[in-house]
C-alpha positions as CSV (number, residue, x, y, z in Angstrom):
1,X,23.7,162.7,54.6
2,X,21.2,159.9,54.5
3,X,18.4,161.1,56.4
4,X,16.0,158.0,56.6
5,X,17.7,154.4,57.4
6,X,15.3,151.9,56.1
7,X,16.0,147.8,57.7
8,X,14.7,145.1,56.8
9,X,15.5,141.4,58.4
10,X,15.3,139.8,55.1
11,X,15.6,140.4,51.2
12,X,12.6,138.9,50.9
13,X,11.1,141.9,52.5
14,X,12.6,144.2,49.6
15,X,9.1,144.2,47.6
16,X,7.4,145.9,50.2
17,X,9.7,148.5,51.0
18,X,9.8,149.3,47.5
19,X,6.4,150.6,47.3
20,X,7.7,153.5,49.5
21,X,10.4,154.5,47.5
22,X,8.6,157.0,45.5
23,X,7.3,158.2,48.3
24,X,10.9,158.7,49.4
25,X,11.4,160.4,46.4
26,X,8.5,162.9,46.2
27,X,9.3,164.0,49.9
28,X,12.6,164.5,48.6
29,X,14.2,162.5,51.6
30,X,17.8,160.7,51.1
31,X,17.5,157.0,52.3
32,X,19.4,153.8,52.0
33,X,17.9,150.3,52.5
34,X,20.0,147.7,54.7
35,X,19.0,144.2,54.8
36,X,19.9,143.0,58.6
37,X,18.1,140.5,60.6
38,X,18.0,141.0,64.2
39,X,18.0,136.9,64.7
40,X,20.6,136.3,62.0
41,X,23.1,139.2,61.8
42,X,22.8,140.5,65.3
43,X,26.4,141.8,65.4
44,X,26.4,143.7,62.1
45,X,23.0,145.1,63.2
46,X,24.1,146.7,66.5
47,X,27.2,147.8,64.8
48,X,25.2,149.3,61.8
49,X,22.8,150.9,64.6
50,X,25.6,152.7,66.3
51,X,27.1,154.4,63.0
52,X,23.7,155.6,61.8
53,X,23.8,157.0,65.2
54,X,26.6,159.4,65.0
55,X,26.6,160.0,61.3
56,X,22.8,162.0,60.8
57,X,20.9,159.6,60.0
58,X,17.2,160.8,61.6
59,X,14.9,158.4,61.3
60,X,14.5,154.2,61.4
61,X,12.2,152.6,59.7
62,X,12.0,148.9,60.3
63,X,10.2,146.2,58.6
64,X,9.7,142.5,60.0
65,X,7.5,139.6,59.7
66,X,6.7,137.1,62.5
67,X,8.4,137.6,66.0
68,X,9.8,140.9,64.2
69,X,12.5,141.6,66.7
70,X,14.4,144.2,64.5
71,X,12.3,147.4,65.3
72,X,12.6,147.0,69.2
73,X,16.2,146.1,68.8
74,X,16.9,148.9,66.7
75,X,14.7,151.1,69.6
76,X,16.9,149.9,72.2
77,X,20.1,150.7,70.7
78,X,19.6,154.4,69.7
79,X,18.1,157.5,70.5
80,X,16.7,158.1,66.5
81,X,13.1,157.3,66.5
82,X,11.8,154.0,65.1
83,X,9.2,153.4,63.1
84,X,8.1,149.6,63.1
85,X,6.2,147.9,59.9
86,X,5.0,144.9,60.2
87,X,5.0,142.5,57.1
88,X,2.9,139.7,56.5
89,X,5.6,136.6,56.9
90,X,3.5,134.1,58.5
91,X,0.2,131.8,58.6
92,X,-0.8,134.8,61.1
93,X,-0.9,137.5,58.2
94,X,1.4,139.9,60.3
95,X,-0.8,140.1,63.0
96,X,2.5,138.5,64.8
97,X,4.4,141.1,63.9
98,X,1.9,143.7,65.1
99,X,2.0,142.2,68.3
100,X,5.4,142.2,68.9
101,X,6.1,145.5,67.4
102,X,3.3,147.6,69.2
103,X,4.1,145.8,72.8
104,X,7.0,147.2,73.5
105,X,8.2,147.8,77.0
106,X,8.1,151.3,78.8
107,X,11.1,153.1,77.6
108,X,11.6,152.0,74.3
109,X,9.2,153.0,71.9
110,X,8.4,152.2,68.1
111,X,6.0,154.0,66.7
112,X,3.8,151.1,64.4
113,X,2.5,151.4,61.7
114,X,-0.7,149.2,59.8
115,X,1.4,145.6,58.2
116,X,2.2,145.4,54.7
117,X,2.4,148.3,51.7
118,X,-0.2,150.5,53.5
119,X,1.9,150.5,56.6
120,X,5.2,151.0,55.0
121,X,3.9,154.3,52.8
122,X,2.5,155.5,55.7
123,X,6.0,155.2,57.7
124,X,7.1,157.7,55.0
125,X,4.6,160.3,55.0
126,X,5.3,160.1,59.2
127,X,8.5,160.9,58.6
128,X,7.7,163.5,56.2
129,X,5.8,165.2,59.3
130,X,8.7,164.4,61.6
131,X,11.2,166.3,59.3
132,X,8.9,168.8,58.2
133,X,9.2,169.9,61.9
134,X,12.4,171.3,60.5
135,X,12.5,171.4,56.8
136,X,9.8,173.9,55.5
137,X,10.6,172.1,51.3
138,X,9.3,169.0,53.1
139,X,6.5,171.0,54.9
140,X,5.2,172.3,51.5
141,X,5.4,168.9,50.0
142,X,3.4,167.3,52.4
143,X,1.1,170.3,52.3
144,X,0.7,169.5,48.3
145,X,0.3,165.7,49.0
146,X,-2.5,166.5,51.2
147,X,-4.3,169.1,49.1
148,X,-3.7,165.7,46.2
149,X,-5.6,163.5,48.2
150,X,-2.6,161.8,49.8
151,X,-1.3,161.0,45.9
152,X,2.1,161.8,45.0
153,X,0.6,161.6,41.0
């Protein structure tokens, strides 16, 4: 079962997102990593949405630049909680990400995170705590990354 669904709009965005992956791996959480943009593969996204829906899958993390669409989208379409990152895409620096992800309308919430690498780690270690709700192996991992100074060295 892959516990974490990790979506980005573009592969482009796949250098980021690899920062987390050891952080994936520390916490011991099964992902996978789709590239889906909610402007140019609307269909495949909302069909992708829906199986991660009824197959497990716990958590969404979603990473966009500019009018970063794909973290409400993905929001809207399931009841998994969303985790928004925005990247830096544009001559704004991902502050036009930020925007759109944290103003989302009342309803459908993304939890946001900072843009960039910071903001993408941090996504994991959130879902760490989310599944640690559940999952005491998690709950002594993030225990020992927190006694290590939030390092996973």
């Amino acid at each position: 079962m892959i516990r974490v669904s990790i979506i980005i709009g573009s592969k482009s965005d796949l250098s980021v997102v690899e920062e987390a992956i050891p952080y994936l791996k520390y916490f011991d959480i099964s992902y996978e990593i789709k590239v889906l943009s909610a402007h140019r593969q609307h269909d495949e996204l909302v069909n992708y949405i829906k199986e991660i829906t009824n197959c497990g899958t716990q958590v969404i993390i979603a990473c966009a630049g500019m009018a970063a669409h794909l973290p409400g989208l993905a929001a809207a379409l399931t009841t998994i909680p969303v985790i928004g990152v925005p990247l830096n895409a544009s001559p704004l620096n991902g502050v036009d990400a930020l925007y759109s992800i944290v103003q989302m309308p009342k309803g459908i919430p993304v939890a946001t995170m900072a843009i960039g690498k910071p903001g993408v780690i941090n996504a994991v270690v959130f879902v760490a705590k989310i599944l640690s709700l559940s999952d005491d192996s998690i709950l002594r991992k993030l225990k020992e990354f927190q006694n290590k100074g939030c390092n996973i060295s």
